[in-house]
C-alpha positions in Angstrom: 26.8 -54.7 17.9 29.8 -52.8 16.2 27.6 -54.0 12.6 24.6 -52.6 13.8 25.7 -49.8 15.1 27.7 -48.9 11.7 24.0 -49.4 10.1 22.2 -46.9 12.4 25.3 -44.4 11.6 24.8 -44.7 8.0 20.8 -44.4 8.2 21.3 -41.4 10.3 23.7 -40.1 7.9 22.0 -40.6 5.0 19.0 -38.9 6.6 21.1 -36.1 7.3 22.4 -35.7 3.8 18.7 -35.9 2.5 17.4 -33.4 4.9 20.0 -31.3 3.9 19.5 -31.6 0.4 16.0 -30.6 0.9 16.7 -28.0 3.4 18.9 -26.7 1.0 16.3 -26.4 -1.7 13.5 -24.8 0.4 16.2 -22.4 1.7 17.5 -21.4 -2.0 13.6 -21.3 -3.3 12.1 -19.3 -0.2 14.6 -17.0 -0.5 15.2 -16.3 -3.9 11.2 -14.8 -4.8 11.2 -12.6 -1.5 13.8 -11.0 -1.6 14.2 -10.9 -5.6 10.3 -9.5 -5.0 12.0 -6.8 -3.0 14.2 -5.7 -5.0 11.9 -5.6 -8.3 9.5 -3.3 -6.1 12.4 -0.8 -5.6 13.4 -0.6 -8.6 10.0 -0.2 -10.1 9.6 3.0 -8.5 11.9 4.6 -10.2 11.3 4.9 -13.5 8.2 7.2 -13.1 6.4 4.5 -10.4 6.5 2.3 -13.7 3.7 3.9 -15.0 4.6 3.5 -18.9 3.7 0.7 -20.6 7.1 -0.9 -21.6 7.9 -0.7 -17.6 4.5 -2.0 -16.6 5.1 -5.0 -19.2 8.7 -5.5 -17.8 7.0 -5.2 -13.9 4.7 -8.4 -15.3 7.0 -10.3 -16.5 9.5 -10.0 -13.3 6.6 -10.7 -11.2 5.7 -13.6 -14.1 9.4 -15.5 -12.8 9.4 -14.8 -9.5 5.9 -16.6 -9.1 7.5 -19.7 -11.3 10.2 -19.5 -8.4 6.9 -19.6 -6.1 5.8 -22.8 -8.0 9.1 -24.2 -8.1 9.4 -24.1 -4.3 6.3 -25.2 -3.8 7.3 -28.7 -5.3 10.4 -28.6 -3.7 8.8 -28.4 -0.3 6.0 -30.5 -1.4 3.6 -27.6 -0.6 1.1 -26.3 -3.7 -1.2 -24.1 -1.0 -2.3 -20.6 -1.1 -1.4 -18.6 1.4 -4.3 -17.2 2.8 -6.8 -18.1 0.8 -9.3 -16.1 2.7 -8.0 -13.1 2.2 -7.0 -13.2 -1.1 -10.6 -15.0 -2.5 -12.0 -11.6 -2.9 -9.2 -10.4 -5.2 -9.4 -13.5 -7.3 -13.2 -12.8 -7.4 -12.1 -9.4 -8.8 -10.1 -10.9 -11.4 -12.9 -13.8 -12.4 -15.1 -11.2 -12.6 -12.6 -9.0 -15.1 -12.4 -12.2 -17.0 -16.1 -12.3 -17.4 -16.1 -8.8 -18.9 -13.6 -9.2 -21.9 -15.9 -12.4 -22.9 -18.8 -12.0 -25.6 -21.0 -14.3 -25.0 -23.4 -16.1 -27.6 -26.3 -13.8 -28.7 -24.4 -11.0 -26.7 -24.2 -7.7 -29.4 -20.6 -7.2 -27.7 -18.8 -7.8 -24.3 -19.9 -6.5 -20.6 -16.7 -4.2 -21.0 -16.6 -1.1 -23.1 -12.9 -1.7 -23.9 -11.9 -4.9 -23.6 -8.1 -4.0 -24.8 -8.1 -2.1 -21.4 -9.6 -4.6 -19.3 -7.3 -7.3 -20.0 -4.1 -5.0 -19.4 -6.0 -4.7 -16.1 -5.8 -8.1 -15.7 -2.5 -8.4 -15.7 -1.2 -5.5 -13.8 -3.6 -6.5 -10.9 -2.6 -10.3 -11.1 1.0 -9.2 -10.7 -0.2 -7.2 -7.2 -2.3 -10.2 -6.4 0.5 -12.8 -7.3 2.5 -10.3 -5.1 0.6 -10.2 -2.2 0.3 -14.1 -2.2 4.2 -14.4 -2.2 4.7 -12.2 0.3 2.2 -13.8 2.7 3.6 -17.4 2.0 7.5 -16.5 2.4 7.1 -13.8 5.6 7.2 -16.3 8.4 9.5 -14.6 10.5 10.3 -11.2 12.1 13.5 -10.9 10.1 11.7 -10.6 6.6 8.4 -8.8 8.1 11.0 -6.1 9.4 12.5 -6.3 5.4 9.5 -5.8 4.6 9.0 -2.3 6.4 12.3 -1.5 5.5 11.8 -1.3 2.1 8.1 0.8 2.3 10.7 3.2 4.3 13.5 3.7 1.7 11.1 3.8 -0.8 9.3 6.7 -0.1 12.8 8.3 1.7 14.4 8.1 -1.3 11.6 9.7 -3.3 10.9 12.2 -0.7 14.7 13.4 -1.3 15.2 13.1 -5.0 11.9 15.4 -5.0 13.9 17.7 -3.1 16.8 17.6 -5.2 15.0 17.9 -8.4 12.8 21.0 -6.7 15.3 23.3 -5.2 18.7 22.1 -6.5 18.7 20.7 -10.3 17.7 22.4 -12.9 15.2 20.5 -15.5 16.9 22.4 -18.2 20.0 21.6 -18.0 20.5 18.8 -15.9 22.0 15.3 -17.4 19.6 13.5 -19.2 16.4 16.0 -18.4 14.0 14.8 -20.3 14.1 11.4 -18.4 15.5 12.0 -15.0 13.5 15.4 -14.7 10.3 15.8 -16.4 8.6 19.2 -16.5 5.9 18.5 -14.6 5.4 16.7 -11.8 7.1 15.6 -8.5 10.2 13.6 -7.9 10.4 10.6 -10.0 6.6 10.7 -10.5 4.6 12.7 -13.8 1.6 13.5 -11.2 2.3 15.1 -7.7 -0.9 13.5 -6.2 1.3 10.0 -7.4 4.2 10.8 -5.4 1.7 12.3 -2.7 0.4 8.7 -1.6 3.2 7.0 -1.5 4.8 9.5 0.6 1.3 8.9 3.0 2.5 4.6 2.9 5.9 5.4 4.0 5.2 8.5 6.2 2.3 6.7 8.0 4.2 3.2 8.8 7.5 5.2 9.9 4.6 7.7 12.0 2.9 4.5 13.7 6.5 3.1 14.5 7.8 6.0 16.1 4.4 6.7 18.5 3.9 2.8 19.4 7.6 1.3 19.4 9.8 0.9 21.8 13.4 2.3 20.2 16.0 4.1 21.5 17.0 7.6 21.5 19.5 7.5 18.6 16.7 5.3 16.5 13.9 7.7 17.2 15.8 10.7 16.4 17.1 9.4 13.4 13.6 8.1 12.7 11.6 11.6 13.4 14.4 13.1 10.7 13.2 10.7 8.2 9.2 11.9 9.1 10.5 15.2 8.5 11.9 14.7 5.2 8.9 13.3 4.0 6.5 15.8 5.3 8.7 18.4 4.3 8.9 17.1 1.0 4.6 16.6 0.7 4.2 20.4 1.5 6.9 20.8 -1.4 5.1 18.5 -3.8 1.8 21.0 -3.2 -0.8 18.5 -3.5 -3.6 19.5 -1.9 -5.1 16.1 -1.4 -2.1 14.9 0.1 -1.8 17.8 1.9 -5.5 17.0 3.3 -4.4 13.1 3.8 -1.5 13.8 5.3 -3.3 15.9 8.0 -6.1 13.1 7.9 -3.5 10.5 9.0 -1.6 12.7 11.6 -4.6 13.1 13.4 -5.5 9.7 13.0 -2.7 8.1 14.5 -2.4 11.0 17.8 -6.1 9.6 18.3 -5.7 6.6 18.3 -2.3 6.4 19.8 -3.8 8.3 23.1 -7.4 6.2 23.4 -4.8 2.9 23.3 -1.3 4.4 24.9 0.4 1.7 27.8 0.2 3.7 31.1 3.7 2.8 32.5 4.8 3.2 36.2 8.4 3.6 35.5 10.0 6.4 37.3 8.0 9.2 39.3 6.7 11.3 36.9 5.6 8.3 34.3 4.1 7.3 37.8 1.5 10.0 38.1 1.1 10.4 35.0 -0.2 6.5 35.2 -2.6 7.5 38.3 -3.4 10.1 36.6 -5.0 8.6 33.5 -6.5 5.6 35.6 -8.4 8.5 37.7 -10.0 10.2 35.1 -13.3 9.3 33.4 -14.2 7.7 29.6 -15.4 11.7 29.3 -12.1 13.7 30.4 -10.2 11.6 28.3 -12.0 12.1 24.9 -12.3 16.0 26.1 -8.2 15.8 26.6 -7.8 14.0 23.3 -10.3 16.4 21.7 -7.8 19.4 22.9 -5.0 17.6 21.9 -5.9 17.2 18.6 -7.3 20.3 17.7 -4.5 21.5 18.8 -2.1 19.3 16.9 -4.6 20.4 13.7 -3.6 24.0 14.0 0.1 23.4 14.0 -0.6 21.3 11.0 -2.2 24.1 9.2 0.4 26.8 10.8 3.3 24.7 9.1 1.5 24.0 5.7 1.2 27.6 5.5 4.2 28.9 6.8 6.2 26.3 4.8 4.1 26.2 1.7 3.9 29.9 1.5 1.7 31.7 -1.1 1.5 29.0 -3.5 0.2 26.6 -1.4 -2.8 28.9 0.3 -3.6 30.0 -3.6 -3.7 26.6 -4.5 -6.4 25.7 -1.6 -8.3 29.1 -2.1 -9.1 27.1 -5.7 -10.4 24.2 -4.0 -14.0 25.5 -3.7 -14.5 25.6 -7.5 -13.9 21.8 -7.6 -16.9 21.4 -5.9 -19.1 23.2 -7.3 -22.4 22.7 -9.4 -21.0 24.3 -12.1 -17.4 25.8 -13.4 -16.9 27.7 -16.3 -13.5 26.9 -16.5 -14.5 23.4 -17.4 -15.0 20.3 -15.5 -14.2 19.7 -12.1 -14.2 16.9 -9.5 -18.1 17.6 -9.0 -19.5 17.1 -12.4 -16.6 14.3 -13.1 -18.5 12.5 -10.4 -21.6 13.6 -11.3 -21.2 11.8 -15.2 -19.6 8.6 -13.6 -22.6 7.9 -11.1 -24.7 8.0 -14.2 -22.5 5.8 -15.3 -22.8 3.3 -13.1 -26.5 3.6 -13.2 -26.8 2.5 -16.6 -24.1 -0.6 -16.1 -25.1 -0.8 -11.8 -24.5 -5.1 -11.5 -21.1 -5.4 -13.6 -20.2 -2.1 -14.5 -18.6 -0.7 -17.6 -15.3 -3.2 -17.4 -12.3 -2.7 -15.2 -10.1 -0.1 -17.4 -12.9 0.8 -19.6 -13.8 4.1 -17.7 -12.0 6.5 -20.3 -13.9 4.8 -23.3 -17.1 4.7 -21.5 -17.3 8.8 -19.5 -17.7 10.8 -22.7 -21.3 9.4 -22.8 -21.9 10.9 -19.4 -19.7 14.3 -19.1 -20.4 17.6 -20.3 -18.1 18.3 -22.2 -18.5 15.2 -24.9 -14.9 13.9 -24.6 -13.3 17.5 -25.0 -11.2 16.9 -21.6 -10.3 13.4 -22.5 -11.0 11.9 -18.8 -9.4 8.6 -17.8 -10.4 8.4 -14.1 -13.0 9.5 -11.8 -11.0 11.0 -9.2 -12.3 9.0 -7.0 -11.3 5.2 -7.2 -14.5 4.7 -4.9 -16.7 5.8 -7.5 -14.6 4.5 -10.6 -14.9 0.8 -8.3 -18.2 1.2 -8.7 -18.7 2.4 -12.2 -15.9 -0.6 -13.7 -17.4 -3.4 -11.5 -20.3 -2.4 -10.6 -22.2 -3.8 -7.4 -20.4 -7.5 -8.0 -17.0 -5.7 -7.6 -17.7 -3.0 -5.8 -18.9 -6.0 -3.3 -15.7 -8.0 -3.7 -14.0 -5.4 -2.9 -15.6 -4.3 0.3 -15.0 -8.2 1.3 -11.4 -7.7 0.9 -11.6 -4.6 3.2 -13.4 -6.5 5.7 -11.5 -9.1 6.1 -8.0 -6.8 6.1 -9.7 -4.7 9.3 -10.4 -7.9 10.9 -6.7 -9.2 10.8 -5.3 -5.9 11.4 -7.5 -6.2 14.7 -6.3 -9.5 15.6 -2.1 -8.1 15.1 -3.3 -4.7 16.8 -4.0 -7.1 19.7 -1.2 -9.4 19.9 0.8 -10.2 22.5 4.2 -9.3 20.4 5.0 -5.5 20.9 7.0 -5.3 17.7 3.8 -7.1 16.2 1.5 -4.5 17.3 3.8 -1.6 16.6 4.0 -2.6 12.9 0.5 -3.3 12.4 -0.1 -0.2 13.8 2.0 1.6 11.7 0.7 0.1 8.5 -2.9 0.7 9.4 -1.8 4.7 9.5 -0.6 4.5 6.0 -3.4 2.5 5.1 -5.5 4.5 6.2 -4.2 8.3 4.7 -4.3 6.3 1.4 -8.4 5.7 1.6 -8.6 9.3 2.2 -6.6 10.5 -0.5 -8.4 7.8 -3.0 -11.7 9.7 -2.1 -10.4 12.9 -5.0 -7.7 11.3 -6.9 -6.5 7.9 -8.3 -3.0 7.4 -6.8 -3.6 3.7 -6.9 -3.6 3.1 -10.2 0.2 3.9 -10.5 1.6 0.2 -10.4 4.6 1.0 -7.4 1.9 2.6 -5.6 0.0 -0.2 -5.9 2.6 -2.9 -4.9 3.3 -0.8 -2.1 0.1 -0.5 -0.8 -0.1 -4.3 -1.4 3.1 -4.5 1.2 1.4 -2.6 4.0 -1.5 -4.5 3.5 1.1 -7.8 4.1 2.5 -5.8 6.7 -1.1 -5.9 8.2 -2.2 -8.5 8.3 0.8 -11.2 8.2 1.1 -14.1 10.6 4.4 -14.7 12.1 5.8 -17.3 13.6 8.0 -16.4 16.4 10.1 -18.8 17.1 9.9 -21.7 14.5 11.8 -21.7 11.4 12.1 -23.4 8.2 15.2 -25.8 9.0 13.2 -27.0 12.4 10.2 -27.7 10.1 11.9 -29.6 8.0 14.5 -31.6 10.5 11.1 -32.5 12.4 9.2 -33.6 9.1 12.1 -35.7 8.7 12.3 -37.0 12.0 8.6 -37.8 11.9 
């Protein structure tokens, strides 16, 4: 008995030890790309949203290690899936179909793209958002990381929103330390283009929006919360893009409306009380009338503090607007004709397009001025979609979007409060980024792109509530 039992102590003990050993290599693996992801994406946005190429290389290879980690792991935990491979298909159809453009086939004059060069480095930058995506999905199993992950979208657009401060009504660009890196002559904040630093400011302003309408927080937490809205829409009126400007009214609208058509009626307290009969009394009708006044009335205020805090530059600026949009402009070419030339481009490439990247090679064909302007996007990464990939990608990626709304649907839904208050949230900032991509190409800046890839995470993420990775493991061993 006193043998036996000595045997059963040892098993149990050496099953211990092995769990533990393997726990201790899932733990050290799962952590190490998340959070090492996290902190790549922060720093990233520095140095000009790593828009040069040097920084975009440097962004590839990070993302390169951290998916080896990714692999690595996945042996570890003897576990070599996707993670959802539903959702991402459509993106890896996007990048089989880039693939197919940089190849000439036999009897083929030249490739499907116009610039191959440029197809390939677009390849690579939207592998690493793809790669990103996937190793967020895989490693955000519980609330913890998803709130790390909302975190970071926050302090990243915080910390721009305040540095563009700084560097507009405090530094001077002439004279401050290291100028011509820190503080570039044109542009906002750490960004070259002020419509760049506008949609990122529409990710973090929108989540941190939708958080603050849905969640449940207390006082302290939503007033500290509402300061950091403030910031950052103080600091978009500051940055004078007029297309964030728009988007940024967009979203605010967006989220009252659909924060009062889907608001709890609570029955806490006397006045929440009547409040609660109040609503349940009224008809489908009175309520979309009371919205209607609501937000019309919430648009004016908007337009009110754009123009009070703006001032004259900002009303001059939007007085120009008409002459984008017009049939023709004698001051060159505006957003019209730019769109104008790339429809015809698409027309002449319509089932694969000119190649992903290949729309600055392939637009002096189509644009009246014969290359004089030197255009590298469409101002409208709808249109350039469709013009790069044609009807395959432009396909592909209206899949992708489909699928997104779907989840987001499903989370919008749950039973979790946090869960639905996130979700929320993200679909706000989501959704001010498709409005501003309708006149510029904020996108294409790799941290804006990673970040967008986040709230899309953010999204459309599955959580587990209460399981973890040790209980997985301990039970896989007990099994």
């Amino acid at each position: 008995m006193k043998i036996g039992g000595a045997k059963g102590l040892r098993n149990i003990t050496s099953r211990a030890l092995e769990s533990g050993r393997r726990f201790s290599a899932v733990g050290l693996f799962g952590s190490v790309p998340f959070y090492a992801l996290l902190v790549a994406i922060a720093i990233f946005s520095i140095p000009y949203g790593a828009v040069g190429t040097s920084y975009k290389s440097l962004l590839v290879l990070v993302v390169s290690v951290i998916a080896g980690f990714r692999i690595i792991d996945g042996f570890a935990s003897r576990s070599l899936r996707i993670a959802e491979p539903r959702l991402l298909a459509p993106l890896f159809g996007i990048l089989g179909l880039a693939i197919l453009q940089t190849v000439q086939w036999p009897g083929a004059a030249s490739a499907i793209s116009v610039d191959p060069y440029e197809t390939k480095s677009f390849i690579l930058i939207f592998a690493a958002v793809v790669v990103t995506a996937e190793v967020l999905f895989f490693y955000t199993t519980t609330a913890h990381r998803l709130k790390c992950l909302v975190v970071l979208v926050i302090a990243v657009g915080t910390g721009s929103a305040v540095f563009g401060l700084l560097r507009e009504f405090y530094f001077d660009s002439q004279s401050a330390w290291l100028a011509g890196y820190l503080f570039p002559k044109q542009g906002f904040a750490q960004f070259i283009n002020r419509n760049h630093f506008a949609l990122l400011i529409e990710m973090a302003f929108g989540l941190l929006l939708g958080i603050l309408l849905k969640g449940d927080f207390s006082e302290k937490f939503k007033f500290f919360g509402w300061v950091l809205a403030a910031v950052m829409g103080y600091s978009m009126i500051a940055a004078n893009s007029r297309g964030g400007l728009v988007s940024m009214a967009a979203l605010i609208l967006f989220a009252v409306a659909v924060h009062m058509m889907t608001r709890e009626a609570t029955s806490r307290g006397i006045r929440k009380e009547l409040q609660s009969k109040f609503l349940e009394s009224m008809t489908y009708v009175r309520k979309i009338g009371a919205a209607a006044g609501i937000l019309v009335t919430v648009a004016g205020l908007i337009v009110v503090v754009i123009a009070f805090v703006g001032g004259e530059t900002t009303v001059t600026r939007f007085e120009k607007l008409k002459g984008e949009f017009e049939t023709t402009n004698n001051a060159g070419v505006n957003r019209n004709l730019i769109w104008q030339a790339t429809f015809e481009m698409f027309e002449s490439n319509p089932i694969f397009g000119v190649g992903f990247g290949g729309y600055g090679t392939a637009i002096p064909k189509f644009e009246p001025s014969g290359g004089k302007y030197r255009l590298q996007q469409a101002h409208n990464d709808y249109l350039e979609i469709l013009s790069n990939g044609g009807i395959v990608g432009f396909a592909l990626f209206a899949l992708f979007a489909g699928i997104v709304v779907r989840r987001a649907s499903k989370n919008l839904t749950s039973g979790n409060r946090f869960r639905r208050t996130i979700c929320f949230g993200s679909a706000i900032g989501i959704f001010g980024v498709l409005v501003h991509s309708l006149v510029d190409f904020g996108l294409h800046i790799p941290v804006n792109a990673f970040t967008f890839a986040v709230l899309i995470v953010i999204a459309t993420v599955k959580v587990r509530e209460a399981t973890t990775e040790r209980n997985e493991v301990l039970r896989a061993q007990a099994v």
